[in-house]
C-alpha positions as CSV (number, residue, x, y, z in Angstrom):
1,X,-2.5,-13.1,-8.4
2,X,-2.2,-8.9,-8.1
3,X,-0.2,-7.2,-10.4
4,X,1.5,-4.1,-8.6
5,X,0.9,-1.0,-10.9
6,X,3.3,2.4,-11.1
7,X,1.5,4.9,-13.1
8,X,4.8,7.3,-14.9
9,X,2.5,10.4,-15.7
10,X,-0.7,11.2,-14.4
11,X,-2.8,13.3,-16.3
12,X,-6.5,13.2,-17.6
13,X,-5.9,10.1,-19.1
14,X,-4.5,8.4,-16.6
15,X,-7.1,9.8,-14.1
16,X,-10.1,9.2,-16.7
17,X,-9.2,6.5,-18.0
18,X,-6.2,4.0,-16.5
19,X,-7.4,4.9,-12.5
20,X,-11.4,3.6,-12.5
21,X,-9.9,0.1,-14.6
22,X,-6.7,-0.4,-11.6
23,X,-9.6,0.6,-9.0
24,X,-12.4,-1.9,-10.5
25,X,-10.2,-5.0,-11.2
26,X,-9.0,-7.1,-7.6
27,X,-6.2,-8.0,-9.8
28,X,-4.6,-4.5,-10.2
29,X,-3.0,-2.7,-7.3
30,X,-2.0,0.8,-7.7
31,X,1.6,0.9,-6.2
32,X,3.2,4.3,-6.7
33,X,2.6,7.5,-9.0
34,X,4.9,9.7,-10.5
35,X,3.8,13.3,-11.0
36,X,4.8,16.8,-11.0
37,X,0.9,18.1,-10.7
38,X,0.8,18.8,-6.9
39,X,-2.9,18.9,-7.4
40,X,-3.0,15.3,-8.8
41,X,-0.3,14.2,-6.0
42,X,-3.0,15.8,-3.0
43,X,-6.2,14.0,-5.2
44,X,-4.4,10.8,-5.3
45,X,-3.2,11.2,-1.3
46,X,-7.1,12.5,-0.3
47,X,-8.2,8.9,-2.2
48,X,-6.1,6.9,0.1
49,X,-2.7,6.0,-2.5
50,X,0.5,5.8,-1.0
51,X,3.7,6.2,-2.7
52,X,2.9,9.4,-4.5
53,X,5.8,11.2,-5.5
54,X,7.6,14.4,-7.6
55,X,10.5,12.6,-7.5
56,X,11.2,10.1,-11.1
57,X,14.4,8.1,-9.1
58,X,11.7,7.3,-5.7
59,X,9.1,6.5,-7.8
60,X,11.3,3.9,-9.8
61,X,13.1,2.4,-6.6
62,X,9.5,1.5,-5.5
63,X,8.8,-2.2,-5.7
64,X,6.5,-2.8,-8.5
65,X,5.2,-5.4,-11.2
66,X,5.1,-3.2,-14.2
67,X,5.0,0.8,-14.7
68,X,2.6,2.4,-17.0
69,X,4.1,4.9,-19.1
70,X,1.4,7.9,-19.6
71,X,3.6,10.8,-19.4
72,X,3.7,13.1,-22.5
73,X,4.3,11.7,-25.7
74,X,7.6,13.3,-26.4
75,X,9.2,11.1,-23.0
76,X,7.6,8.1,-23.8
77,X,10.8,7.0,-25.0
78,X,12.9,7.9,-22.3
79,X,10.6,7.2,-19.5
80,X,10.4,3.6,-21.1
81,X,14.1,3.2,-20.8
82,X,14.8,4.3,-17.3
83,X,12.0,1.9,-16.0
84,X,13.4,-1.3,-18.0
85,X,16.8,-0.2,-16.5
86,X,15.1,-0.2,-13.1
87,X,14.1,-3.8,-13.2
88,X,10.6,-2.9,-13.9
89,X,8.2,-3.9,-17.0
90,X,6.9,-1.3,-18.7
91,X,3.7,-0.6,-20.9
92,X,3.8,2.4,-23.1
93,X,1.3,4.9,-24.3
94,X,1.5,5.4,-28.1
95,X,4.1,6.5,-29.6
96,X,6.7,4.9,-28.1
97,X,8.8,7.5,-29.4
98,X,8.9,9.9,-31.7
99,X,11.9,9.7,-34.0
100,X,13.6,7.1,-36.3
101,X,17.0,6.7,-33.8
102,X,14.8,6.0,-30.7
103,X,12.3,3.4,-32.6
């Protein structure tokens, strides 16, 4: 069985730390990216990765298992909620938000 990864937010933890586990495990399979670094879009492309994208509303109507929310901390909350509304599961970096209403 592969789990089909979307990575919400791709910064140095996401390219330190989440990449090298989804590209060392045959059970993980990087599906799309969501990023506004055109750098990290153009590293991610020159590695091979399709479904790379700017765009939040392409990324989440990409077919996927689960997305892993790693954008910054103060959208945690509403990044989490647009990809449960999209169908998708999500995981969430700590916090998952950053206020008493949200929690």
């Amino acid at each position: 069985m592969t789990i089909s990864i979307g990575i919400a937010g791709f910064g140095n933890h996401a390219l330190g730390r989440i990449l090298p586990v989804i590209e060392t495990d045959d059970r993980l399979e990087l599906a799309a990216v969501w990023t506004r670094s055109e750098s990290n879009q153009a590293l991610l492309h020159e590695r091979g990765y399709a479904g790379i994208t700017g765009d939040f509303a392409q990324f989440l109507a990409t077919p996927m298992d689960v997305v892993y929310v790693a954008s910054p901390t103060g959208l945690h909350f509403d990044h989490a909620i647009a990809v449960l509304e999209a169908g998708h599961h999500a995981w969430v970096e700590k916090p998952i938000a950053t206020n008493l209403d949200d929690v």
